[in-house]
N, C-alpha and C positions, 0 to 999 in steps of 0.2 A: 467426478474424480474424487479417490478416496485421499483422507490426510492420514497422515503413520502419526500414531499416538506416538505426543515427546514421552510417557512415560519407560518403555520399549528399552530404548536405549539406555536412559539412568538404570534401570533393572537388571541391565545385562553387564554394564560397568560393573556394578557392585558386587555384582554376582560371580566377573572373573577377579577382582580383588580381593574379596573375602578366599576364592580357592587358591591366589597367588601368594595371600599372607599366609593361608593353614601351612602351605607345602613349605614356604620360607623357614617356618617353628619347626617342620618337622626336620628341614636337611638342617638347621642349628642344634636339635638335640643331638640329633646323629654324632651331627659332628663333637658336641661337648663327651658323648658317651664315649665315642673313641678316641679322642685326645687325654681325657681325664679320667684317670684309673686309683685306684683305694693304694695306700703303699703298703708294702710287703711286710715292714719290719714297726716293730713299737716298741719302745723302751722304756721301761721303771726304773731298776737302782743300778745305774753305772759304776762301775769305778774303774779307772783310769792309771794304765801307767805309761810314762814318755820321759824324753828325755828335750831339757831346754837349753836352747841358746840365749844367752844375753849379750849383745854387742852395744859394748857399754862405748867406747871410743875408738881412738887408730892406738892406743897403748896397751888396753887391756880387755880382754872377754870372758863371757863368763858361760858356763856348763856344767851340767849336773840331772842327774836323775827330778821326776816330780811325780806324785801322786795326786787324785782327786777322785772324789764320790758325786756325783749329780742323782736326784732325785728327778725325774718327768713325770710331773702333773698331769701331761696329755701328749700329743703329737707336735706342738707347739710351743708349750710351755715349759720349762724346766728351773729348777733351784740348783746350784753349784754349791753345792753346803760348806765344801773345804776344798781348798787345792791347796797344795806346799812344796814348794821343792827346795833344794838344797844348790847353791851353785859355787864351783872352782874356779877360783880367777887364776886365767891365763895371760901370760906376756906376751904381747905380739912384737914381730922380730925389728918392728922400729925403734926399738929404745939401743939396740944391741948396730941397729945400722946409723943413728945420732951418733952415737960413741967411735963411731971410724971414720965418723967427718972433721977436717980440719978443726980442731978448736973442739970435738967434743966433750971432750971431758967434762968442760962447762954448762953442758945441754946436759937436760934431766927434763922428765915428765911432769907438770902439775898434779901434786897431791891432790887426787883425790877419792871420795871415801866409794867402796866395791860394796856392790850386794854378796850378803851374806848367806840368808836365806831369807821366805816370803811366803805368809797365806794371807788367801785372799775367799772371799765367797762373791757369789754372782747370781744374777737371773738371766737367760738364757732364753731365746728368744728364735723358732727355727720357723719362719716362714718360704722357706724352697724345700721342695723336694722333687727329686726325681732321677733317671735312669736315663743311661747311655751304653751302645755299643764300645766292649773296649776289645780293638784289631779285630772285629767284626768273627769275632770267636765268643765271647760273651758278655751277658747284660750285668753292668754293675750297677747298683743301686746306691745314692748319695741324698743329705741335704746340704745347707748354707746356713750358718746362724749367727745371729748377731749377741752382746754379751755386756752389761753393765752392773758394776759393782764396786769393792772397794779392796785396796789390798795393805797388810801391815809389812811392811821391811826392814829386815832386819839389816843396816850396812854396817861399816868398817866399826865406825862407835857411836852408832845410835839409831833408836827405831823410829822409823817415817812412817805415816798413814797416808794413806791416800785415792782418790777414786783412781776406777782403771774399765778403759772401754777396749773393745775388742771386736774379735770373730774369726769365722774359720769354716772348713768344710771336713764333714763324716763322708767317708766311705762304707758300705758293708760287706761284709767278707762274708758272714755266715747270720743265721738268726739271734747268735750271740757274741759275736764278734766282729767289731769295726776298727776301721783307721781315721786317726784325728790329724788335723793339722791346725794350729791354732796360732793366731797374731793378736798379740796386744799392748795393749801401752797403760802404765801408769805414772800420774806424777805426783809423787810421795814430796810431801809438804813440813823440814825441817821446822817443830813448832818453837825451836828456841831464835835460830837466825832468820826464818820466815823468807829461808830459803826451798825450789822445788828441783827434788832431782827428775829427772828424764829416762823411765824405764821399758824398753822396750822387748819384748820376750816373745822369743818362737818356739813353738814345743811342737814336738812329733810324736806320736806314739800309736798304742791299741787299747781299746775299751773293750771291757764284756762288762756283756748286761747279767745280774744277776737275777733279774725279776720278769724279763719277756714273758710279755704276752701275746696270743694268736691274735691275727687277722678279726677271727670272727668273737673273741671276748673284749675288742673293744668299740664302742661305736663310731 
């Protein structure tokens, strides 16, 4: 009676293991190669034009035109060299609805001091990208970015410094022209009373790039 060599079996183990890992790397690249795709658009010297909300309280708001230039380092990277906008303070209709209340005359808003105007610069940080079906008619292209830096304010009678964090998402319309939507916050630090106001600012607008470059001139 013959005995089956134990080598046999180890031999043939390792030998459907090693063909079960090759084939595993290979459906994983597959799969990375058609999930992950180079993006469409790249951008060098932005500039920016939109328009910002500031909803300062329930008394008063603020709106106005803004501008800004962004430099991109890379796909990733970017420097916000200037942004500025100007903003209108509006009355909102509660001080006008106080005054029809029994006794209002008495009632008044607390003084306090409005944004005037504001530049600020930033680093700009866009690790998302990517594309979606929009109503399944066509593909728009977008990223995400996040946003840290500092901004000067200019309020009612006096100028505030202050850090301001952020973010927001691109849309792209064309190879040189996108949609922004941007949130941010700064809290601008009165250096005489070592008080902080609370600024919060929404801006919409469209970017063109004035420096795009191809797909294939960047790595």
């Amino acid at each position: 009676m013959r005995t089956r060599s134990p080598l046999l079996p180890v031999l043939a183990f390792v030998a459907v293991s090693a063909a079960m890992s090759a084939l595993a790397q290979d459906v994983e690249s597959a799969g990375r190669l058609a999930a992950v795709q180079e993006r469409k658009y790249h951008m060098v010297h932005e500039l920016e034009f939109s328009l910002v909300y500031l909803p300062y309280d329930a008394f008063y708001q603020g709106l106005g035109p803004e501008v800004s230039y962004t430099y991109h380092f890379n796909d990733h990277v970017a420097w916000e060299v200037i942004r500025g906008y100007y903003s209108f303070d509006l009355q909102t209709n509660l001080v006008a609805r106080l005054a029809n209340m029994p006794g209002g005359n008495n009632l008044a808003p607390t003084s306090t001091e409005q944004m005037n105007y504001a530049l600020s610069s930033t680093v700009v940080w866009s690790p998302a990208y990517g594309k979606f079906a929009l109503f399944n008619r066509s593909v728009v292209q977008g990223e995400g970015f996040l946003l840290i830096g500092g901004t000067l304010g200019k309020l009612t009678s006096s100028f505030q410094p202050g850090p301001t964090i952020g973010g927001g998402l691109r849309f792209f319309v064309s190879q040189f022209v996108s949609a922004r939507f941007d949130l941010r916050y700064s809290a601008l630090i009165d250096t005489i009373s070592a008080s902080i106001t609370h600024v919060i600012q929404l801006s919409l607008g469209f970017a063109i790039d004035l420096g795009t470059r191809g797909e294939e001139s960047k790595s």
